[in-house]
N, C-alpha and C positions, 0 to 999 in steps of 0.2 A: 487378857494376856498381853504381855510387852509384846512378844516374838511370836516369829513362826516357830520355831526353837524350843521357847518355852511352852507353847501350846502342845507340840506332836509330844513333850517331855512329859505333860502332865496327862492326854490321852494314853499315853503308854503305861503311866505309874496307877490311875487309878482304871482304866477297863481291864474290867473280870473283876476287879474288888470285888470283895463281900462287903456290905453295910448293911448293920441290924439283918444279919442276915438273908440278906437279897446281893443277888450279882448284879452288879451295876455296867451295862455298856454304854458305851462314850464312844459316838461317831465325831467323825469332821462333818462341819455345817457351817453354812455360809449364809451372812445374814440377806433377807430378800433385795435390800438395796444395791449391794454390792455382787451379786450374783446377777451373770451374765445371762442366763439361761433366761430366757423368758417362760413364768409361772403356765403358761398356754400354751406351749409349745408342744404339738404331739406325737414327735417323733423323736424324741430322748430323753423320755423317761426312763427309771432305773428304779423305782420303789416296788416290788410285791407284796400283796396279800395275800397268805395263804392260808389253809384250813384240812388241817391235817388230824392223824388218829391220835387222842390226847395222851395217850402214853411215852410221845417223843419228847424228846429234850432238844436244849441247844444245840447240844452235840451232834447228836441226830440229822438237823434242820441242816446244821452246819456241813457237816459231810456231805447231805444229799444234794444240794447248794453250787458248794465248793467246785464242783465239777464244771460249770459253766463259765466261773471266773471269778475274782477278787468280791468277796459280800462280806457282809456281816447279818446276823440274823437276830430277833427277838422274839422271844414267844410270851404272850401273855398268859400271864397264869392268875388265879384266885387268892383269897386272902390267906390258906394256907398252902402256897407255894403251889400246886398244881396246874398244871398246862390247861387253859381253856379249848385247847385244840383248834388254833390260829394264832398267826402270827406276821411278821414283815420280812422280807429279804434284802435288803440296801447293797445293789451288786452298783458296782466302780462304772461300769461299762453298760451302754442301752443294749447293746447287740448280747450280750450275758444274759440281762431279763428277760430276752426274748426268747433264747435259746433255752433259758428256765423254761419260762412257760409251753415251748413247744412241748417238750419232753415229759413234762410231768401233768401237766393238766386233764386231768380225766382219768390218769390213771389209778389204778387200785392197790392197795395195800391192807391186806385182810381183806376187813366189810368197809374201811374208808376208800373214798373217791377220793384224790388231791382234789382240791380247788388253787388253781394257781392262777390271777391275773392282777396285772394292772393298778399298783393302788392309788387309789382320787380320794382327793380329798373330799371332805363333806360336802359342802358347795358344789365339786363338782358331779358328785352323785345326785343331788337335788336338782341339778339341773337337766341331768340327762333320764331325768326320772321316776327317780326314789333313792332313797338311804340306807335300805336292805343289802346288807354286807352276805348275805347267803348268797344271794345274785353275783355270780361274774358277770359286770357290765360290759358287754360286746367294745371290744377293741381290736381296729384293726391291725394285724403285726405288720404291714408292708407300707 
């Protein structure tokens, strides 16, 4: 993209499309070079993983979310459109993901427990352990 301009123009025209029938979301992302944040940094993080009852939707995730602060959210689904019952939360703010995670982690909805923590990347789950995404890998909030 030329702009800054031109970029939030085309974030805005194609997030929420449909293509071939799939919702397409479009975050802002910054490449690792030019991102100040250092990748190791563990006190401002902002990404969740969660694992919720597979009957929600975007919508859902999104309202339940919402409450903490500015996110966006993604649920993966299967090849015909279906919620795998997990997904990410990408909140603006670290003090939001944590106030996510206070509130919903453990709790119940139906027969589902939320699973709400922390998301690492691969690498970094391999090093603190294992790759098992059923596991919320101990993180401290303070």
């Amino acid at each position: 993209m030329g702009t800054k301009e031109a970029a939030d123009k085309a974030l805005q025209r194609v997030n929420g499309m449909l293509i071939a029938g799939k919702k397409v979301l479009v975050i802002k992302c910054e490449s690792q070079k030019h991102n100040t944040v250092s990748k190791t940094t563990e006190d401002d993080w902002k990404n969740l993983y969660m694992r919720f009852p597979a009957a929600w939707d975007e919508e859902k995730l999104q309202n339940l979310c919402e409450e903490f602060g500015d996110v966006n959210v993604y649920i993966t689904k299967n090849e015909s459109g279906k919620s795998r019952g997990f997904g990410f939360a990408n909140f603006q703010q670290h003090e939001s993901a944590v106030k996510c995670i206070e509130a919903l982690h453990g709790k119940k909805y139906g027969d589902t427990e939320l699973m709400v923590c922390r998301h690492r990347s691969k690498a970094e789950r391999q090093k603190i352990g294992g790759d098992d995404r059923s596991v919320c890998w101990a993180q401290p909030l303070t």
